[in-house]
ROMAR-10810 format. One record per residue (C-alpha): x, y, z; residue in one letter. Coordinates in pm, whole numbers, plus 50000, padded with zeros to 5 digits. Layout:
<atoms>
XYZA;...
</atoms>
This chain:
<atoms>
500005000050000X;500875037249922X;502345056350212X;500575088850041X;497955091849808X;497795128349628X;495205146049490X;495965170849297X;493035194349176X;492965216248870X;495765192848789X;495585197448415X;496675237448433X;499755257348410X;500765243948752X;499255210348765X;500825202448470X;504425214848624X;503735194748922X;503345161348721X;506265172048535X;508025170248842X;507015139049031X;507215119748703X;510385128648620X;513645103648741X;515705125448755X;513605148148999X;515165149249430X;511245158649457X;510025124849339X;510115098749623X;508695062749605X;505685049049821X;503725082049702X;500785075649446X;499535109249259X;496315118249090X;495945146348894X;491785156348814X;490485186048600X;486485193648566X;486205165248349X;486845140548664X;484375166248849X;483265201848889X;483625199449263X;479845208549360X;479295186949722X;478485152549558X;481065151549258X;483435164549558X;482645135349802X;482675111449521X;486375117849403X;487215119149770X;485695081349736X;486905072149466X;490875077649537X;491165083049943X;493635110249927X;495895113650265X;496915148650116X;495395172649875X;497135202549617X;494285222149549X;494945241249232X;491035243449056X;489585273749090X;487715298648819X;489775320348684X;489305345548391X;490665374348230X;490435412548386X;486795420948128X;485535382148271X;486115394548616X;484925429148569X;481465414948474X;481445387048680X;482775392049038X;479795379349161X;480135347749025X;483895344649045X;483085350049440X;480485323949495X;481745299749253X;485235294149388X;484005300849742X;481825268749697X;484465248549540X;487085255549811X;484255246750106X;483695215749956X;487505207149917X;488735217350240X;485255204350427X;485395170050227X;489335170150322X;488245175450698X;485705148150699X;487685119750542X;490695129650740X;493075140250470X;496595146150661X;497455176850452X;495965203450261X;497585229450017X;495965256349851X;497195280849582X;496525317949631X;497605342849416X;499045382049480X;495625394649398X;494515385949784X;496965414949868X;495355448449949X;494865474949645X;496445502049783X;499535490650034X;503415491550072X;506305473449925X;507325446850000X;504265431750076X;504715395950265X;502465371450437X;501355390350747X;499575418650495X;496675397050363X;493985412050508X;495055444850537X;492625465850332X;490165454950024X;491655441149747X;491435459849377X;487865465149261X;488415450548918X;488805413349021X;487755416849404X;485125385349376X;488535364549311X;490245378849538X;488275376849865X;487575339449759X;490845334949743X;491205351150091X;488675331050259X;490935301850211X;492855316050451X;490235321950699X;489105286350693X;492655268750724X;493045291651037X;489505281051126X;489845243651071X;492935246051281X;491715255651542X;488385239451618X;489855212551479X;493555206851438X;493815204651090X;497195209850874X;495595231350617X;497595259050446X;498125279950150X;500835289849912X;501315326749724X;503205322749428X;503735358749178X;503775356248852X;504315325048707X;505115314948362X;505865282748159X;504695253147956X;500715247747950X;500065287748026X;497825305447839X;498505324447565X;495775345147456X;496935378747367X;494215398947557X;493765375347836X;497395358347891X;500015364348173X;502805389748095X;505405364647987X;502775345747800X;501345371547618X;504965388147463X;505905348047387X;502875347347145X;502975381547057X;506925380446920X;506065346046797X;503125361146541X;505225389146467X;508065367646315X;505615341546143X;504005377245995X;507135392845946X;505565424146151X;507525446746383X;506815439146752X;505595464946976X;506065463747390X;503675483647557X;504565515247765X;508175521347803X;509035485047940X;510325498648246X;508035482548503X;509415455448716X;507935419548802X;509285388248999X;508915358348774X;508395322248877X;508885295248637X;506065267648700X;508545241148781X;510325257749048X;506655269349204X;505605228249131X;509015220849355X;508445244949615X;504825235949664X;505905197149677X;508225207349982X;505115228250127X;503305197150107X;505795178050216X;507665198250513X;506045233450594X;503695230250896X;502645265450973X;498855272750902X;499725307750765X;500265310250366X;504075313350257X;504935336049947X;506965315949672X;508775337649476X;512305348149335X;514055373149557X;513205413049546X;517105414549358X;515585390549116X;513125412448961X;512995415148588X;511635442948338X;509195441048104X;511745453347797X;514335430347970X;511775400147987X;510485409447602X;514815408547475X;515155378947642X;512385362847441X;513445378947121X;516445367747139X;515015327847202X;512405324746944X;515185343346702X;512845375446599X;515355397646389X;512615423146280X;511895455046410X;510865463846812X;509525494446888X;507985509647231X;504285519747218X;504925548147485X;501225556447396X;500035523847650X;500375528148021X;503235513148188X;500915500648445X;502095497248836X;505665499648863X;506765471549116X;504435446349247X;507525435649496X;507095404249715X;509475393449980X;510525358850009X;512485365650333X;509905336850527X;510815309150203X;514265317350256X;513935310450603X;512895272850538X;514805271350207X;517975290650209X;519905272249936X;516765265849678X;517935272849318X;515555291349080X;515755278248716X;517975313348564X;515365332048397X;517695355048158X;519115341947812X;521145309747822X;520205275347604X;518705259947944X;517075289748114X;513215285148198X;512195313947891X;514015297147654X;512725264347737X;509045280747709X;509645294947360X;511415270847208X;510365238747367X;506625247947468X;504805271547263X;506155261846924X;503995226947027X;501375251047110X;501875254646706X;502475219046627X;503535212246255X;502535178646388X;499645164946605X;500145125646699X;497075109046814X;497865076947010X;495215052747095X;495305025147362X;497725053847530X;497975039447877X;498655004747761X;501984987847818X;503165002647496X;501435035947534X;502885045147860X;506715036547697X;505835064047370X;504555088647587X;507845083847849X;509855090047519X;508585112747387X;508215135947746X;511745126147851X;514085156247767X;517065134147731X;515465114447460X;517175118747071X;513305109846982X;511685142947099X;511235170746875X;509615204646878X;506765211646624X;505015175146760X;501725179446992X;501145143447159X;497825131547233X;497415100947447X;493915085447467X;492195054647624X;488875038847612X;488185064347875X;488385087647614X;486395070347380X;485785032547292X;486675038546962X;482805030946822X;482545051746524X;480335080246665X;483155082346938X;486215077146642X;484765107046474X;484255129546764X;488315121646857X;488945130846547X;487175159546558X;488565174646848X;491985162946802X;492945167546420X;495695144846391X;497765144546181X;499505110846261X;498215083446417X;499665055446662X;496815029046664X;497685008246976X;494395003347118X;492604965347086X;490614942147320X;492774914747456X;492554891447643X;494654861347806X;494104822247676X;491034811547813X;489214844447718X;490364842747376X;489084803047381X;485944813647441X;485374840047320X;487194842246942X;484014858046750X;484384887547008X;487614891046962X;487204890946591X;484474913046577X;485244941846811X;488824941946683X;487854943746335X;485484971246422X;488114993846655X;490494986246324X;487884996846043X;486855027246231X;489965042746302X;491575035745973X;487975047745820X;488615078345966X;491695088845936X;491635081645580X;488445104645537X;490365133045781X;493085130145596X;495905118145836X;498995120745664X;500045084245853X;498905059446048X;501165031846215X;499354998546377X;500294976946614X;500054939646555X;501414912546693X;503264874946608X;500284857346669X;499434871146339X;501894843046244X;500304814146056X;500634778446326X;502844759646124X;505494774045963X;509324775445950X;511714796746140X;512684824146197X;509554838946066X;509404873545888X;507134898745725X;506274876345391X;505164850945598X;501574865545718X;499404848745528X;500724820045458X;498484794145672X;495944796445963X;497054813046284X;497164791946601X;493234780546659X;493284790347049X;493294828746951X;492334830946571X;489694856246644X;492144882246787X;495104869646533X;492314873846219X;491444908446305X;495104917446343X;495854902346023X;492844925545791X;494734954745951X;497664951045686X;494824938545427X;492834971445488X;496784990145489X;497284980845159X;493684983645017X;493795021345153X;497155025644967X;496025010344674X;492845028144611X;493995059544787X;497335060344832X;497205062245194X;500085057345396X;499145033445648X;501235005745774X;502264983246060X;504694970546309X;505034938546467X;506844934046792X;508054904846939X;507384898947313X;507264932247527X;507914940447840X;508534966248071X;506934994048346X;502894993448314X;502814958948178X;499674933748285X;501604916948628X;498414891148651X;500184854248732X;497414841648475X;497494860448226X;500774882448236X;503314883647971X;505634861148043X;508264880048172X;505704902448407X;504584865748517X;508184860648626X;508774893348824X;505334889449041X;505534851149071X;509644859249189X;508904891549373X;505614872549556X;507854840649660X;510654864549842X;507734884650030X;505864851750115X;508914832250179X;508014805949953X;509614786949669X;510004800949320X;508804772649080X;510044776248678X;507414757048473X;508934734348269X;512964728748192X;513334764948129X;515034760047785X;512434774047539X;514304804247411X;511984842047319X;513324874447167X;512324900747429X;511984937547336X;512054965347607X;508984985247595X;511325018147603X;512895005647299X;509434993247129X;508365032247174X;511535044546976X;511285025746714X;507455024746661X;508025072146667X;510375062446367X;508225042046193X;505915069346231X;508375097046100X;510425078545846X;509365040845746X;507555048045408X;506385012145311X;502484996745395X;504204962845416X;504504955345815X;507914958245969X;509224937346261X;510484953946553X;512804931346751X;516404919846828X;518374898746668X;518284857746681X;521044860646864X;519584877947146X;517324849247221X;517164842647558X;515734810247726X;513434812748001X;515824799248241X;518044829748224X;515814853448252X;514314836948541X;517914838848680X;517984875848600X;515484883348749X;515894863949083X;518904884749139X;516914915149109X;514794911549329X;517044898749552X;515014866549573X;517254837349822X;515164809849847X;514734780749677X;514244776849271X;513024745549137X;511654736648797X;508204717848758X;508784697448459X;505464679248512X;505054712448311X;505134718547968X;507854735547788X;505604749147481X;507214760747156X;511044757847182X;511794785046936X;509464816046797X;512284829646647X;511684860646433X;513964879446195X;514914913646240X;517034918745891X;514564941945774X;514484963946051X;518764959246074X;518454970345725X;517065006145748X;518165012046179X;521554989746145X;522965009446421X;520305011146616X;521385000047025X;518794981647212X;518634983047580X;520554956947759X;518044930147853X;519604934348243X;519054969948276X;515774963948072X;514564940748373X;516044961748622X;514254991848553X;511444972248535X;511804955148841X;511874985049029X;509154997348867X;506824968149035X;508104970549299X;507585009149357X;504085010549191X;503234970449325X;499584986449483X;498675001649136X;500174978448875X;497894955048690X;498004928348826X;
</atoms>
């Protein structure tokens, strides 16, 4: 079981977003094991009393990062402070009350400068909240937002609860909005410089640029609030924010994107606009108390700095040349693309691509629900992952289902995206697609050349029209649709079920189960059967280059070489050592062995990637491993 569960509301915003940047990151000190997070927007609930309750439910959070609120621009909250007011002061009750009553450990709530008073002195800090009203033009907001405040001291004191709040200034980076007329500062000039170099117009900075604002990147405020979470235990709010020396112009913050997207036209100052308040300045004397040695991300030019990250990295996705819709997103396979394709480190992530990861949560892929994806989405590539599977005995009984809801899924998204013109489309098979009988190693000629295996010839049938429909849409068309078929996959987020478990999940929860249980670890069989495994991680990589540069409909195989084979004995072993796993290992021959070989060929794929380095199969099961082991309550299993 989780030592923490974390919900995380408004969890799909500017901040949200940087917090599951952070905790899903590796290479983050923030992210710590035996903590499970969930991130909701409105579309998990609005937060009125019941939807509120029912989330509550649903995941039992022991601590809470509440983010959702209403927000809107300054002509939304001119007309509408009424609403703004009674709107977020309902959705915070129910949070913190709902918090209260199911006995969440921790609750952290995000503020904003607005709370501060309208007319006051500089620098304002934590003990100035209440001090006066708040400006008229968003004052609804604002006293909702104060109110927090007054009922984490109230639920402190009647009854001892570790509610608090958090007071970030202005903050800036990937997910923000970028509206011109209703955007934050930083936001607003990325777009606005942006346009004016796709347009080829001059760029104009309003008012002489001389005003002064503290900037916090989302990632450092997503860090900060983590530790708040985490370690601050004071009921009063704490101000995150860059130092008062930190401050940075508005001409100096406009240069410094200028000088990242690469604009080389013409800037002029529009002294005609008002400059606007001067300084704004916060002190963060009381998070420099708690966190004297924190490290803001440099905000000023430099090819790592948190601007240039936003410009070059972020909002040019915001402009995708490419949109890459990936069904069956949170599979086994799904999760690996999308940790590609988010890792930074990765030689497979490029600007220009949008990613869109969808599950049957999203839709179930019936046609009504294929279009409306569509629809909303506009791919322009698509990953077609998604399929109903199912382990032996649920394909023995049940191979006209299989067949027919396959073929269905298959037809409709390849219906579609040939109507909505997606430039490519790049399905997933698999080797069961591989007629019973045949001679080895196998390869891609060899489809159709006899019945697949009778235990799962629904499934296998289904999988097989996909390259029949991939080469009817090219031929009538000239569609660009193919296929890839993997060998056997593993890796983090794979099905760990004993029954029905890939074979080398099977391993690590049978191996992992017998060290916590103390029992003995039983190989089926003599062990000698020999598979080609593929690391999911590796799977992902090659599957995004399939998708950007494989330009046949004939399928491809996607797996290492013969001589990587590996019997089932030695990964068994591999995997005992692990885990750390001491006891005893014996092999049930009463067992069967099954197929001795499956051996595939990989010379077509060696052909066009011939340098291409797969992941050692130990680190592969390593990483793995740990996976399990750190996500064991969550896992499939």
């Amino acid at each position: 079981m989780p030592q923490s569960v974390i919900l995380v509301t408004g969890g799909t915003g500017l901040v949200g977003n940087a917090v599951q940047d952070v905790v899903y990151d590796e290479r983050c000190p923030e992210k710590r094991p035996g903590e499970t997070w969930v991130f909701v927007s409105s579309k998990d609930a609005n937060l009125h009393r019941e939807e509120t309750e029912a989330l509550f439910e649903k995941y039992k959070p022991t601590h809470v990062i509440h983010l959702a609120a209403k927000c809107g621009g300054l002509f939304a909250n001119l007309e509408g402070n009424l609403d703004f007011y009674r709107i977020n002061t309902r959705i915070d009750d129910n949070v913190l009350n709902v918090s209260y009553r199911t006995g969440v450990k921790k609750v952290v709530s995000c503020l904003s400068t607005c709370v501060f008073p309208d007319k006051t002195t500089y620098p304002i800090d934590e003990t100035m909240i209440h001090n006066g009203p708040p400006h008229p033009s968003n004052f609804g907001y604002s006293y909702a937002k104060r109110m927090i405040d007054i009922q984490n001291k109230g639920y402190k004191e009647q009854y001892g609860c570790s509610f608090t709040s958090v007071i970030p200034t202005n903050v800036f980076g990937p997910h923000d909005n970028f509206n011109l007329k209703q955007g934050h500062v930083l936001s607003g000039l990325i777009h606005k410089i942006y346009k004016a170099k796709s347009d080829n117009e001059v760029f104009s900075i309003w008012g002489t640029g001389k005003p002064r604002r503290q900037f916090i990147y989302s990632r450092d405020l997503a860090r900060l609030i983590i530790w708040v979470m985490r370690e601050y235990n004071e009921t009063d709010p704490i101000i995150l924010s860059v130092g008062e020396e930190d401050e940075v112009s508005i001409k100096e913050a406009a240069d410094t994107i200028v000088d990242a997207v690469g604009f080389s036209g013409q800037v002029m100052q529009d002294t005609t606009k008002s400059d606007g308040q001067y300084k704004k300045t916060a002190s963060n004397t009381k998070l420099r108390k708690y966190r004297p040695d924190f490290k803001f991300t440099p905000f000023r030019l430099g090819r790592n700095t948190a601007i240039s990250y936003c410009v070059v990295k972020l909002f040019f996705a915001r402009m995708p040349q490419s949109v890459i819709l990936v069904t069956g997103g949170t599979g086994l396979v799904g999760n690996a693309v999308q940790d590609v394709v988010y890792d930074e480190r990765c030689p497979e992530k490029r600007s220009g691509e949008a990613w869109v990861f969808v599950s049957s949560k999203d839709a179930n892929l019936h046609r009504e629900e294929t279009e409306a994806l569509f629809e909303k989405y506009k791919p322009t590539h698509v990953i077609h992952l998604a399929a109903k599977c199912g382990g032996l005995f649920a394909n023995l009984e049940g191979n006209l289902d299989f067949y027919r809801i396959n073929t269905r899924i298959d037809d409709n998204v390849l219906n579609v995206s040939y109507r909505t013109r997606v430039k490519k489309v790049v399905s997933c098979l698999s080797t069961c697609v591989f007629p019973d009988k045949t001679t080895y190693p196998i390869d891609e000629t060899m489809i159709h050349n006899g019945p697949p295996h009778p235990s799962d010839f629904g499934y296998s049938y289904a999988k097989r029209m996909i390259d029949v429909q991939n080469k009817g849409y090219n031929e009538q068309y000239g569609c660009s649709f193919t296929s890839v078929i993997p060998t056997n996959v593993f890796g983090p987020h794979d099905n760990f079920n004993l029954k029905q478990g890939h074979v080398l999940s099977g391993l690590i929860h049978k191996i992992y189960k017998a060290k916590s249980d103390n029992e003995v670890f039983s190989i089926w069989g003599t062990g000698k059967p020999r598979r080609q495994f593929i690391y999911s991680r590796d799977l992902a990589r090659l599957i995004i280059w399939v998708m950007r540069e494989y330009n046949e409909t004939d399928p491809i195989i996607l797996s290492v070489g013969e001589e990587d084979e590996v019997s089932i004995k030695e990964a068994a072993d591999t995997i005992v050592d692990i885990v750390g796993f001491s006891g005893q290992v014996i092999q049930d021959t009463t067992k069967s062995d099954g197929q001795y070989k499956k051996t595939a060929s990989n010379t077509k794929l060696r052909k066009y990637r011939p340098d291409f380095k797969f992941t050692p199969f130990r680190l592969a099961i390593k990483e793995t491993v740990e996976w399990f082991e750190k996500n064991y309550d969550t896992a499939r299993k």
